[in-house]
Backbone as XML, in Angstrom:
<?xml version="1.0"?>
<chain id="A" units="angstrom">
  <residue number="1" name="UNK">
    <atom name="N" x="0.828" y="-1.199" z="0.000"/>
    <atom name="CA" x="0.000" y="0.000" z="0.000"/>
    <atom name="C" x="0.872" y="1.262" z="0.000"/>
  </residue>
  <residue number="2" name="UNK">
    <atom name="N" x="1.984" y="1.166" z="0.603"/>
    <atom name="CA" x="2.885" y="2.036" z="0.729"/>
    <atom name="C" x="3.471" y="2.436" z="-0.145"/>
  </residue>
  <residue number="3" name="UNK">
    <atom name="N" x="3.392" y="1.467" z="-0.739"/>
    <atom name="CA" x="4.467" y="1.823" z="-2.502"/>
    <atom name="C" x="3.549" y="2.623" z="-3.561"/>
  </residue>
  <residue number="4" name="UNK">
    <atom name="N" x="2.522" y="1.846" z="-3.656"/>
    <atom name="CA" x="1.472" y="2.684" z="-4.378"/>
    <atom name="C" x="0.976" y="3.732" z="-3.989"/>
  </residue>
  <residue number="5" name="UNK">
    <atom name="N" x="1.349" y="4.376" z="-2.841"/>
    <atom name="CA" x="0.983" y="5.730" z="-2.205"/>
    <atom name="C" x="2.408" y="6.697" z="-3.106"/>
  </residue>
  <residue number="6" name="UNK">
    <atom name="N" x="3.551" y="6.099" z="-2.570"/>
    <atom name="CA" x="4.497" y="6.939" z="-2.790"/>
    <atom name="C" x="4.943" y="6.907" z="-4.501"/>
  </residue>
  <residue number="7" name="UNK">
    <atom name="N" x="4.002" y="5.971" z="-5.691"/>
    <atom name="CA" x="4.502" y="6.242" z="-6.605"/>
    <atom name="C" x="3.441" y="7.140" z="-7.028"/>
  </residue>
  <residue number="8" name="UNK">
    <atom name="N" x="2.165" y="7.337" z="-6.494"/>
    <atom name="CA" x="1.224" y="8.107" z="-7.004"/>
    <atom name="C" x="1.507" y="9.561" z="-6.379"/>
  </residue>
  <residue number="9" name="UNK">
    <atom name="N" x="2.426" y="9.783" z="-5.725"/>
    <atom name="CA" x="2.706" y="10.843" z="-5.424"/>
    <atom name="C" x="4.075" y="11.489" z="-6.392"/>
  </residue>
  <residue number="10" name="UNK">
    <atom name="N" x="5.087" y="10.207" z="-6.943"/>
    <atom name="CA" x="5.787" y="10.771" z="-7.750"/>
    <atom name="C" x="5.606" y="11.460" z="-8.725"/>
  </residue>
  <residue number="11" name="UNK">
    <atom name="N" x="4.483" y="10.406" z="-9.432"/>
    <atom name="CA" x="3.892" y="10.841" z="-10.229"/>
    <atom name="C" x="3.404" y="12.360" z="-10.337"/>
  </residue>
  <residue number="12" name="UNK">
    <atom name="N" x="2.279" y="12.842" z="-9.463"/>
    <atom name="CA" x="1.701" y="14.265" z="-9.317"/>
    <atom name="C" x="3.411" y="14.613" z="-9.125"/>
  </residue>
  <residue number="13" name="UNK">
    <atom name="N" x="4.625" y="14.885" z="-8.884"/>
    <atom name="CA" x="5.553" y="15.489" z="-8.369"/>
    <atom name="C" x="6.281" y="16.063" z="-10.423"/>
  </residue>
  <residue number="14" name="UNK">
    <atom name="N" x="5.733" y="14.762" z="-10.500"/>
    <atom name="CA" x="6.548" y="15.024" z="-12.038"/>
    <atom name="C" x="5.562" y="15.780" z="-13.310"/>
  </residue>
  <residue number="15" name="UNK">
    <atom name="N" x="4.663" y="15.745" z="-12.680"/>
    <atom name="CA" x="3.176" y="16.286" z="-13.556"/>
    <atom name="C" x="3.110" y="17.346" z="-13.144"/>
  </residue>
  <residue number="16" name="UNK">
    <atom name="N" x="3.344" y="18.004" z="-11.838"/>
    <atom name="CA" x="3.636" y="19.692" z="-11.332"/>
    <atom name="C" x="4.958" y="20.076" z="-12.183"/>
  </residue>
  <residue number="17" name="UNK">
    <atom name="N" x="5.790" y="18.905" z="-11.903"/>
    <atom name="CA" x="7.347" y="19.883" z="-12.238"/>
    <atom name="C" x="7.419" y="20.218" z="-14.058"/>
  </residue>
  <residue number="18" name="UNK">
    <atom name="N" x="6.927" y="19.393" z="-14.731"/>
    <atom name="CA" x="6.694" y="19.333" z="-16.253"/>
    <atom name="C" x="5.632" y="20.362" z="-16.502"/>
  </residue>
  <residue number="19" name="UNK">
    <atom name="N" x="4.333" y="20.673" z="-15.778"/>
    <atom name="CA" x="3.664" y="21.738" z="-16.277"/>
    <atom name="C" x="4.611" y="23.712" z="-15.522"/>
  </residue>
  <residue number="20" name="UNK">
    <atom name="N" x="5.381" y="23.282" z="-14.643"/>
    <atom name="CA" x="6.043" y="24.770" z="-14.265"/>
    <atom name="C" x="7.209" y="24.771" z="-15.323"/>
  </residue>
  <residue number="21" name="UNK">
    <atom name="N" x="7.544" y="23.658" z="-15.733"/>
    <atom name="CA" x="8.582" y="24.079" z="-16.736"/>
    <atom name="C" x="8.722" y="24.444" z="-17.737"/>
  </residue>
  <residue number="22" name="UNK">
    <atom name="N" x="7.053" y="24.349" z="-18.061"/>
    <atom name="CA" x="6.529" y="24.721" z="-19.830"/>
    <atom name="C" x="6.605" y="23.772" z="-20.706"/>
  </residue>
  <residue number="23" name="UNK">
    <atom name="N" x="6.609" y="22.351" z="-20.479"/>
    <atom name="CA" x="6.849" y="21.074" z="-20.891"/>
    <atom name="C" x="5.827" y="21.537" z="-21.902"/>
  </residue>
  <residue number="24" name="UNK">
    <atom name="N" x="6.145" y="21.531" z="-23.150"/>
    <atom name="CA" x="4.561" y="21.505" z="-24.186"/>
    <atom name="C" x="5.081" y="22.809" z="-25.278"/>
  </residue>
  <residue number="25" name="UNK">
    <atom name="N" x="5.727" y="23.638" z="-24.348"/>
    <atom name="CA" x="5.457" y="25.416" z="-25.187"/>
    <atom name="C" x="6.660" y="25.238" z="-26.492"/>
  </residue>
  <residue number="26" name="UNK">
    <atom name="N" x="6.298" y="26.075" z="-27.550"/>
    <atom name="CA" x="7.467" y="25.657" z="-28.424"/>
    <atom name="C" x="8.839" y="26.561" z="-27.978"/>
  </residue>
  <residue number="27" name="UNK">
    <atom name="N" x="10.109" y="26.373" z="-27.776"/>
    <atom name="CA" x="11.043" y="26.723" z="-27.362"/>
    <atom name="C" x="11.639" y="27.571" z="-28.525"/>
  </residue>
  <residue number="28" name="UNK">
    <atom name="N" x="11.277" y="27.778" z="-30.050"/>
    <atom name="CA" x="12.268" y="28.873" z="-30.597"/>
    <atom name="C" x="10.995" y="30.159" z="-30.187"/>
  </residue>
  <residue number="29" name="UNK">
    <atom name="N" x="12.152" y="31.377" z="-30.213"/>
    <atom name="CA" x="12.147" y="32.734" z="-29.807"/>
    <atom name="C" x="10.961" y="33.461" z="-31.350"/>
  </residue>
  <residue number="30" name="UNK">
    <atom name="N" x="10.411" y="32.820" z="-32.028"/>
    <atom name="CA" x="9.689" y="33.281" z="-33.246"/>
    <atom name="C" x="8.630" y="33.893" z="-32.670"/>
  </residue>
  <residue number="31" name="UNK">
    <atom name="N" x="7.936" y="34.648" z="-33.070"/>
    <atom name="CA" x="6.735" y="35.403" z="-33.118"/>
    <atom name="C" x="5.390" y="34.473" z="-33.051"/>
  </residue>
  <residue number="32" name="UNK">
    <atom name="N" x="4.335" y="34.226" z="-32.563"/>
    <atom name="CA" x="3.247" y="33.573" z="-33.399"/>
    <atom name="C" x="3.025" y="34.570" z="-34.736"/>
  </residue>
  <residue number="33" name="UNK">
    <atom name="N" x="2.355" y="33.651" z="-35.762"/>
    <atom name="CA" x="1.711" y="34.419" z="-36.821"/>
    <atom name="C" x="0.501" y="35.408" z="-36.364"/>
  </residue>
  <residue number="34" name="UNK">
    <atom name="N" x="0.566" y="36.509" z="-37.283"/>
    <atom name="CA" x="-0.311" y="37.535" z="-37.215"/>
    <atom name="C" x="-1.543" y="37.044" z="-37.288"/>
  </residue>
  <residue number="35" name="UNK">
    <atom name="N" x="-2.566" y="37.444" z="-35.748"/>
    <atom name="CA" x="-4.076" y="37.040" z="-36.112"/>
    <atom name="C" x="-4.860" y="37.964" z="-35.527"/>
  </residue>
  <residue number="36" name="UNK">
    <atom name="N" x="-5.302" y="38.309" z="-36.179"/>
    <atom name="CA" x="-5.940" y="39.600" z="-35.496"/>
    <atom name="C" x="-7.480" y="39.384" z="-35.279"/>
  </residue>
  <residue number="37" name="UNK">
    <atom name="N" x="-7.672" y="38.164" z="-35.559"/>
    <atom name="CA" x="-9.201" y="37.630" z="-35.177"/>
    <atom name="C" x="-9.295" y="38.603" z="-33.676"/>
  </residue>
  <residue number="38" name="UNK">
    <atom name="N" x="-9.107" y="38.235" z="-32.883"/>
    <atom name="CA" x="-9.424" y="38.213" z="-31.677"/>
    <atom name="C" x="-9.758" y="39.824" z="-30.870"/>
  </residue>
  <residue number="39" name="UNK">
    <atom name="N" x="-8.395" y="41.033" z="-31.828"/>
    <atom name="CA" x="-9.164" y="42.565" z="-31.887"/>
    <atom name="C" x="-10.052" y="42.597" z="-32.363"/>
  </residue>
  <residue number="40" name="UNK">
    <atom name="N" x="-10.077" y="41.887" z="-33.562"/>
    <atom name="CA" x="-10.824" y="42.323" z="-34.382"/>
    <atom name="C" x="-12.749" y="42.072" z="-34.056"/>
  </residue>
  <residue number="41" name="UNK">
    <atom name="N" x="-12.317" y="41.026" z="-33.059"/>
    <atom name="CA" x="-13.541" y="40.889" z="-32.612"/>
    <atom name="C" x="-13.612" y="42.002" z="-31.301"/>
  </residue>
  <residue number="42" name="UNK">
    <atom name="N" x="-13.237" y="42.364" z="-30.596"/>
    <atom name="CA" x="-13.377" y="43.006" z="-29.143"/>
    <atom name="C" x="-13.925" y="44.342" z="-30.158"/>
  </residue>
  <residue number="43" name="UNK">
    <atom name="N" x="-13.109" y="45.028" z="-31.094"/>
    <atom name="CA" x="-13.150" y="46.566" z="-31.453"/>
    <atom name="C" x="-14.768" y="46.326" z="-32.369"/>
  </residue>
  <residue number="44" name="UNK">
    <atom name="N" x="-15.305" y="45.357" z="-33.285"/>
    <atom name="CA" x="-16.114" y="45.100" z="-33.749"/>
    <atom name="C" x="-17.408" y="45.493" z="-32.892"/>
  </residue>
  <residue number="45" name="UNK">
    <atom name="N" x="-17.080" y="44.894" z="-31.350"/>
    <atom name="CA" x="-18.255" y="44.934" z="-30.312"/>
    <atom name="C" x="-18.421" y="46.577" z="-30.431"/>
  </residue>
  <residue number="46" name="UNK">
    <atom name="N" x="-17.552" y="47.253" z="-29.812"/>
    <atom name="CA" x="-16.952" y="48.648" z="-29.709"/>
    <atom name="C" x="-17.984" y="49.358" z="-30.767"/>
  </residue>
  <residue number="47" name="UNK">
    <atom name="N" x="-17.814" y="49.041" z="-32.074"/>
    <atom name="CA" x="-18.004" y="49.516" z="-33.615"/>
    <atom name="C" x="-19.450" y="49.530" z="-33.140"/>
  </residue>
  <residue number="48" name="UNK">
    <atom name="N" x="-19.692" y="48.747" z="-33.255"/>
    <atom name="CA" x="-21.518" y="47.884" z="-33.125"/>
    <atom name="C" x="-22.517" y="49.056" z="-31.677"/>
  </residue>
  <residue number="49" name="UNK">
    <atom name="N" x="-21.631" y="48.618" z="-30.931"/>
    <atom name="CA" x="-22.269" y="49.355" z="-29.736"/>
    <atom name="C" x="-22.047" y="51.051" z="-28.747"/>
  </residue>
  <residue number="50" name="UNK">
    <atom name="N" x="-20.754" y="50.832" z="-29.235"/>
    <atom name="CA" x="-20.010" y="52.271" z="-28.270"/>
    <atom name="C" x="-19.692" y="51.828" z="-26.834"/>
  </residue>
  <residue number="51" name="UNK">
    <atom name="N" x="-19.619" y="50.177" z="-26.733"/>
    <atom name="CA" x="-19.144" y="50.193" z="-25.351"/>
    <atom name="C" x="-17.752" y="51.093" z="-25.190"/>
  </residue>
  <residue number="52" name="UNK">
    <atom name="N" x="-17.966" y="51.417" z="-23.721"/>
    <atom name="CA" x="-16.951" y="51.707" z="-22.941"/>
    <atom name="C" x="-16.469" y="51.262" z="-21.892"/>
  </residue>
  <residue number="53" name="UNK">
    <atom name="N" x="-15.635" y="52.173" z="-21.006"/>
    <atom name="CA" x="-15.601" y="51.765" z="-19.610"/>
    <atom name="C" x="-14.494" y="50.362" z="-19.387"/>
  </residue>
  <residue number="54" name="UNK">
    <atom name="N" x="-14.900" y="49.243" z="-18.977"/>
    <atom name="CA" x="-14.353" y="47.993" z="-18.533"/>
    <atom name="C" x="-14.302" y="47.375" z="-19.644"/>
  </residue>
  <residue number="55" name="UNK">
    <atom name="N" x="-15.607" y="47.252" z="-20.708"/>
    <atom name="CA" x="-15.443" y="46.779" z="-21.463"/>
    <atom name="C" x="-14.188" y="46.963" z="-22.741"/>
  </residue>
  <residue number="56" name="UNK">
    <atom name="N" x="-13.479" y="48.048" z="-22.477"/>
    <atom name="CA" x="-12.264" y="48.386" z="-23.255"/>
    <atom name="C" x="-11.261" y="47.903" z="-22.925"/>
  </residue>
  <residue number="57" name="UNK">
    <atom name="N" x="-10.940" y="46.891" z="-21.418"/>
    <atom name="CA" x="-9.468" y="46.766" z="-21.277"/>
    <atom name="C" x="-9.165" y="45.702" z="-21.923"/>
  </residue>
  <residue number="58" name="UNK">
    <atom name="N" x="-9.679" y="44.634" z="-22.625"/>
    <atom name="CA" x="-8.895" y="43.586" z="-23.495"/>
    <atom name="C" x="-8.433" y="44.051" z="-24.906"/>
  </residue>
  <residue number="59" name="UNK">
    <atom name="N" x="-9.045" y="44.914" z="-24.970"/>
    <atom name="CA" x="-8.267" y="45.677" z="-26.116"/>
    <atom name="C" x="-6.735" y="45.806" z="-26.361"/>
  </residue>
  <residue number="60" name="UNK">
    <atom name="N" x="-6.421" y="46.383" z="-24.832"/>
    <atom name="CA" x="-4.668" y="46.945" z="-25.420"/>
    <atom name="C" x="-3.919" y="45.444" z="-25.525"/>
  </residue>
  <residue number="61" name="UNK">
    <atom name="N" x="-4.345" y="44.661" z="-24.280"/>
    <atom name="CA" x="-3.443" y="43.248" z="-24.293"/>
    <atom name="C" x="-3.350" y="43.002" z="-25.612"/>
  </residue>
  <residue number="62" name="UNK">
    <atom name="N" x="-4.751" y="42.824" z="-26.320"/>
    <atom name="CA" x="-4.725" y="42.013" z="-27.798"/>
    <atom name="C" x="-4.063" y="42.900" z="-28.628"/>
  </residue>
  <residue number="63" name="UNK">
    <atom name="N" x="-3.778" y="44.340" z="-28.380"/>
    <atom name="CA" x="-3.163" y="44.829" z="-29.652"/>
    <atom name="C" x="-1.108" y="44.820" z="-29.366"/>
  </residue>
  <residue number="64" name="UNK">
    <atom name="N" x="-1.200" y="44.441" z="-27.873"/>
    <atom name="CA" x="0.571" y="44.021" z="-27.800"/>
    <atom name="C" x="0.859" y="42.815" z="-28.155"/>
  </residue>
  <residue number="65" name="UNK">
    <atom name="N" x="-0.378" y="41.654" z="-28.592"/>
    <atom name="CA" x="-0.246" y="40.447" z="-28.904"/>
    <atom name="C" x="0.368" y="40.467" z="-30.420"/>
  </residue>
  <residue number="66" name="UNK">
    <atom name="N" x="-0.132" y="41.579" z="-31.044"/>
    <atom name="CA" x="0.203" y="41.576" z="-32.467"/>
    <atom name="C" x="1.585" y="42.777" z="-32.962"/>
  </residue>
  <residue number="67" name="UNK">
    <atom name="N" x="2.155" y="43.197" z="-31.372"/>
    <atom name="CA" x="3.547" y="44.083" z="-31.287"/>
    <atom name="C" x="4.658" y="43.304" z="-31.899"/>
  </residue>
  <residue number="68" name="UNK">
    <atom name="N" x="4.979" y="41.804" z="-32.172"/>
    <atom name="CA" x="6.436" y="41.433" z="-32.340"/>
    <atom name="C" x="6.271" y="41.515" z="-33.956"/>
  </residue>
  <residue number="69" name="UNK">
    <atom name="N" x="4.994" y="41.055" z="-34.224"/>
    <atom name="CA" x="4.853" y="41.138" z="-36.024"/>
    <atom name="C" x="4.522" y="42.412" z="-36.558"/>
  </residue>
  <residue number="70" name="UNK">
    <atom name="N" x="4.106" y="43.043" z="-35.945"/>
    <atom name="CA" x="3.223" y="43.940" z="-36.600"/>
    <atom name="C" x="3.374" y="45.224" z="-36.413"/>
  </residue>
  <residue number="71" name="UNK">
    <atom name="N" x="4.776" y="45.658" z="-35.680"/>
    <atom name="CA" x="5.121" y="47.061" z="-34.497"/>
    <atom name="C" x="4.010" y="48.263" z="-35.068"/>
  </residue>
  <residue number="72" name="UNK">
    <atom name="N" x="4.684" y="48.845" z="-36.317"/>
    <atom name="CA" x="3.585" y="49.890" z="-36.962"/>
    <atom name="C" x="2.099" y="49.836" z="-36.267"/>
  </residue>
  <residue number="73" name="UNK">
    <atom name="N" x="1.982" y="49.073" z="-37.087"/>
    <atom name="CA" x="-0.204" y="48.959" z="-36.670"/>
    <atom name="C" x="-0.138" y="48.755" z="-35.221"/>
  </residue>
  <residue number="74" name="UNK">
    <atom name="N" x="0.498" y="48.134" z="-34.289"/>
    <atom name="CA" x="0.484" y="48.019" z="-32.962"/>
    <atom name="C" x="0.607" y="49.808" z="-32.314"/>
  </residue>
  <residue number="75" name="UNK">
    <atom name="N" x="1.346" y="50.211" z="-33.315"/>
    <atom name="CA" x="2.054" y="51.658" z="-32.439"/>
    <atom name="C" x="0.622" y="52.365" z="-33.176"/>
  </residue>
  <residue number="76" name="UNK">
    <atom name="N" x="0.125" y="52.388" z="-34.058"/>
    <atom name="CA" x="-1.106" y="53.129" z="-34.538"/>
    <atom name="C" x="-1.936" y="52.974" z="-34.011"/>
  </residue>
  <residue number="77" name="UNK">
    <atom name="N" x="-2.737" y="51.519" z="-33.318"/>
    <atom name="CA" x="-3.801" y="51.044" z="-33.093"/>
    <atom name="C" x="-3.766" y="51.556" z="-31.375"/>
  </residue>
  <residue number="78" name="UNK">
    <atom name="N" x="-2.570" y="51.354" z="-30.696"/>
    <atom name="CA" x="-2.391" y="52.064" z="-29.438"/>
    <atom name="C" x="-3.003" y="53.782" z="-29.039"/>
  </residue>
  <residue number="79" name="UNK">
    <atom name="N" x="-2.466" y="53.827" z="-30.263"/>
    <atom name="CA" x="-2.593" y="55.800" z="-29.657"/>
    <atom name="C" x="-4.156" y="55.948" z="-30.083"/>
  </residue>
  <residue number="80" name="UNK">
    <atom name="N" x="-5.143" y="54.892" z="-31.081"/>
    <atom name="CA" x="-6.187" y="55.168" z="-31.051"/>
    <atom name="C" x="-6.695" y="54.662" z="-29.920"/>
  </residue>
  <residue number="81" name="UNK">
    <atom name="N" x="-6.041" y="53.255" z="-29.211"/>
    <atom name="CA" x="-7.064" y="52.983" z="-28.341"/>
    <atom name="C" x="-6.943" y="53.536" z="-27.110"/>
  </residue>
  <residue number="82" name="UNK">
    <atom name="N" x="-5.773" y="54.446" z="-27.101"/>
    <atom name="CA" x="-5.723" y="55.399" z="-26.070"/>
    <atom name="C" x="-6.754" y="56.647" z="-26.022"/>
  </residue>
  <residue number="83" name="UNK">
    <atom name="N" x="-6.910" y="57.253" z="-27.186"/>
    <atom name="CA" x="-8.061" y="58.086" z="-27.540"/>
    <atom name="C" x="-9.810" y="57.649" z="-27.176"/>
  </residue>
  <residue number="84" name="UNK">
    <atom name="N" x="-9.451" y="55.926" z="-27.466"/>
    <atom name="CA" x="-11.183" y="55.299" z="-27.568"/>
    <atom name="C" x="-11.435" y="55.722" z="-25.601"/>
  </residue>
  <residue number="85" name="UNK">
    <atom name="N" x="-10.270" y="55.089" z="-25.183"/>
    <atom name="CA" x="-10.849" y="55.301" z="-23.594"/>
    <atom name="C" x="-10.978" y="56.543" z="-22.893"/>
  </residue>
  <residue number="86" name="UNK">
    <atom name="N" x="-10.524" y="57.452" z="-24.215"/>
    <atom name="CA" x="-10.865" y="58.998" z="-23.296"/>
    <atom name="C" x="-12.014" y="59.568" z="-24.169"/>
  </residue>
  <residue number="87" name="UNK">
    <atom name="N" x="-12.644" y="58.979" z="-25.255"/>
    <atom name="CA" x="-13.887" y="59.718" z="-25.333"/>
    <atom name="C" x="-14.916" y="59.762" z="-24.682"/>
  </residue>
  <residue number="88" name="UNK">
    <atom name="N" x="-15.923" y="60.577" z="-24.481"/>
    <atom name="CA" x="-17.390" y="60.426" z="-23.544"/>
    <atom name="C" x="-18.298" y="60.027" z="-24.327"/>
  </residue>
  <residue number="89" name="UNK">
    <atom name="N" x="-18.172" y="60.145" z="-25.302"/>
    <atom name="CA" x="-19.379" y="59.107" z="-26.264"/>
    <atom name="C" x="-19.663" y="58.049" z="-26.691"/>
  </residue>
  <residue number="90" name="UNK">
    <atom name="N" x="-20.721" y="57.347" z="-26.756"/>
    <atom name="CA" x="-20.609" y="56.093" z="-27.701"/>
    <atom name="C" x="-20.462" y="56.151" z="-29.387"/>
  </residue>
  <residue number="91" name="UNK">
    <atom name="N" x="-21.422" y="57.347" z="-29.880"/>
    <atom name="CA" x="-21.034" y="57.489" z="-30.976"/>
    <atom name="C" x="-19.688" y="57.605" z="-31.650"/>
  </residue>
  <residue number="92" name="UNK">
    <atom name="N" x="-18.405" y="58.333" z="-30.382"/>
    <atom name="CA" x="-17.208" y="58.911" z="-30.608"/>
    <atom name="C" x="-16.189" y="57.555" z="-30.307"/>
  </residue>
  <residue number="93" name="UNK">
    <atom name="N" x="-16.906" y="56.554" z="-29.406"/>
    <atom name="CA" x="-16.198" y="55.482" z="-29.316"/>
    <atom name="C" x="-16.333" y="54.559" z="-30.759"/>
  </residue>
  <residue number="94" name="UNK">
    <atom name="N" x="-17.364" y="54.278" z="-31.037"/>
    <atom name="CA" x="-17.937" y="53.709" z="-32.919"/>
    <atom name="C" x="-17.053" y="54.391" z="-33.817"/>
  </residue>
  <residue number="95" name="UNK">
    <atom name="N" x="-16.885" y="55.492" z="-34.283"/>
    <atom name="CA" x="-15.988" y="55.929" z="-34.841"/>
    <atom name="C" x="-14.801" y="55.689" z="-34.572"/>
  </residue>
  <residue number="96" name="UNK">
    <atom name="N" x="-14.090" y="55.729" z="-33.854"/>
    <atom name="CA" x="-12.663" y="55.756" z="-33.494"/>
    <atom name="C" x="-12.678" y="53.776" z="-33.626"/>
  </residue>
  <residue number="97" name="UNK">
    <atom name="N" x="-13.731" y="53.086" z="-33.063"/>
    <atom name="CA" x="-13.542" y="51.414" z="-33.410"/>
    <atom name="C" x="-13.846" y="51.233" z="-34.741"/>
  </residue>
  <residue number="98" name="UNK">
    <atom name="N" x="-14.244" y="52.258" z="-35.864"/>
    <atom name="CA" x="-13.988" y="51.658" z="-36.842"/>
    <atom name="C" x="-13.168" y="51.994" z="-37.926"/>
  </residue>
  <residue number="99" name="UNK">
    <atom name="N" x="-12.284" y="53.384" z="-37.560"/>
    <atom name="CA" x="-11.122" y="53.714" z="-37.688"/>
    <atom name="C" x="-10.104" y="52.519" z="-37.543"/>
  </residue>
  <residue number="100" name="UNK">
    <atom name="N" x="-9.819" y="51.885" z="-35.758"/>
    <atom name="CA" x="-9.161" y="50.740" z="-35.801"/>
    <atom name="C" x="-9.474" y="49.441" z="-36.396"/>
  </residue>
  <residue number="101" name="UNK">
    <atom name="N" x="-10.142" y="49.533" z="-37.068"/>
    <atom name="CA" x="-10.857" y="48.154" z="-38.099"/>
    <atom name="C" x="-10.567" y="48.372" z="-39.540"/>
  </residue>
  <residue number="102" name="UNK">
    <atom name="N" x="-10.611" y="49.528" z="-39.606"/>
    <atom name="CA" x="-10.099" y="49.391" z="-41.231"/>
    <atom name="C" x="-8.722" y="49.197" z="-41.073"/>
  </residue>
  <residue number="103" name="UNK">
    <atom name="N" x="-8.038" y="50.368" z="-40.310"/>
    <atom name="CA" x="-5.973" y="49.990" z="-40.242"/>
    <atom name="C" x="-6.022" y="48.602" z="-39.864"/>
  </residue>
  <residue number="104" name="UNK">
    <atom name="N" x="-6.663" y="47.739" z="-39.275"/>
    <atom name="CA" x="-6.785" y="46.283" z="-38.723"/>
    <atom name="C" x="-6.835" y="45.311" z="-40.272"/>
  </residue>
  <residue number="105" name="UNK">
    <atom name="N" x="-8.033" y="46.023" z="-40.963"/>
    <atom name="CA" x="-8.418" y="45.564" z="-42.491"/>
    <atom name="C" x="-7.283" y="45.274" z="-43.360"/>
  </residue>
  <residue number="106" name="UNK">
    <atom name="N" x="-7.059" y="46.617" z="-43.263"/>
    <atom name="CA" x="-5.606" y="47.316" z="-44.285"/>
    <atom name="C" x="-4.676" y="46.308" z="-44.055"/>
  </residue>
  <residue number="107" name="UNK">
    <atom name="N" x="-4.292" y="45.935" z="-43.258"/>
    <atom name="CA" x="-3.206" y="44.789" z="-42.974"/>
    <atom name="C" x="-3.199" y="43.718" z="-43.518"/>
  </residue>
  <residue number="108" name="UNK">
    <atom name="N" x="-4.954" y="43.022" z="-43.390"/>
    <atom name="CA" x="-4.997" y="42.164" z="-43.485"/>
    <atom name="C" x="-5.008" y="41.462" z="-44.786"/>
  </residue>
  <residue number="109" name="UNK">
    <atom name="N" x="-4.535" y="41.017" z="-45.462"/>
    <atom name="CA" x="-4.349" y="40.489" z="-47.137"/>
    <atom name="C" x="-5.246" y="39.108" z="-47.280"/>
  </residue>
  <residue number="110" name="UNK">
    <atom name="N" x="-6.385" y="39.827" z="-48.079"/>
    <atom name="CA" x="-7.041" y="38.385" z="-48.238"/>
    <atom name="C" x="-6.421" y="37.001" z="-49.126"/>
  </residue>
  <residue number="111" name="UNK">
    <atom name="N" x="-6.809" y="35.748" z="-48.278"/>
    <atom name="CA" x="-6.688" y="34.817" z="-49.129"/>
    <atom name="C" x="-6.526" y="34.395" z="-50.753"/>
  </residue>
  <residue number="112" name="UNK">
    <atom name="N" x="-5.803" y="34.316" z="-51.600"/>
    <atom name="CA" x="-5.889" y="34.008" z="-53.012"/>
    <atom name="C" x="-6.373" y="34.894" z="-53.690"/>
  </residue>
  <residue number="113" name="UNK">
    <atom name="N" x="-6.000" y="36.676" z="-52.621"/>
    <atom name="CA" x="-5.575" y="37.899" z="-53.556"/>
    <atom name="C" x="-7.102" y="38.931" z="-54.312"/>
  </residue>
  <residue number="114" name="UNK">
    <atom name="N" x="-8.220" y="37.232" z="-53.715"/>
    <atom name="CA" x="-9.259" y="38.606" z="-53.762"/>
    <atom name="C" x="-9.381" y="39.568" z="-53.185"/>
  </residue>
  <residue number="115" name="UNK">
    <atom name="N" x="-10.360" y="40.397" z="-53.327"/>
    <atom name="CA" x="-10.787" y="41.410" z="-52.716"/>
    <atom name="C" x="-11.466" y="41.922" z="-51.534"/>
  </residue>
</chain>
């Protein structure tokens, strides 16, 4: 009973130490590829509605997500979304989210060069 206590404990010992070590993550220093799904959805809400407030802070994270590929549009999309959280409007927030949707657009190169 004893043994099977202390190997089921090795076990969890080696299943903690492998997930703190990043056992899984890819180890070269590369960028992920550019995806901007994920602004593109938060600023969309923005576009649509004029949220503000709380609802604006996943914004900046997602636009430093796209800083190692993308510095320009990261450094553009910043100083707007610095602007989005100081307007008092919703209308003024819609505008300024769909300002950052087209430079978001502009980037983005469709598939097999359509349009």
């Amino acid at each position: 009973m004893r043994h099977i206590c202390l190997t089921g404990i090795a076990f969890c010992v080696l299943g903690l130490a492998m997930g703190l070590s990043g056992c899984g993550k890819p180890a070269s220093g590369e960028p992920a590829p550019f995806n901007p799904a994920e602004l593109r959805s938060l600023l969309q809400v923005v576009a649509d509605t004029g949220e503000g407030g709380s609802g604006l802070d996943p914004i900046g994270p997602a636009i430093e997500s796209i800083r190692k590929t993308k510095p320009e549009l990261a450094d553009k999309l910043s100083k707007d979304a610095q602007e989005l959280g100081q307007v008092p409007g919703a209308a003024q927030r819609k505008e300024i989210a769909n300002r950052m949707l087209a430079a978001l657009d502009a980037e983005v190169k469709p598939a097999g060069g359509a349009p």
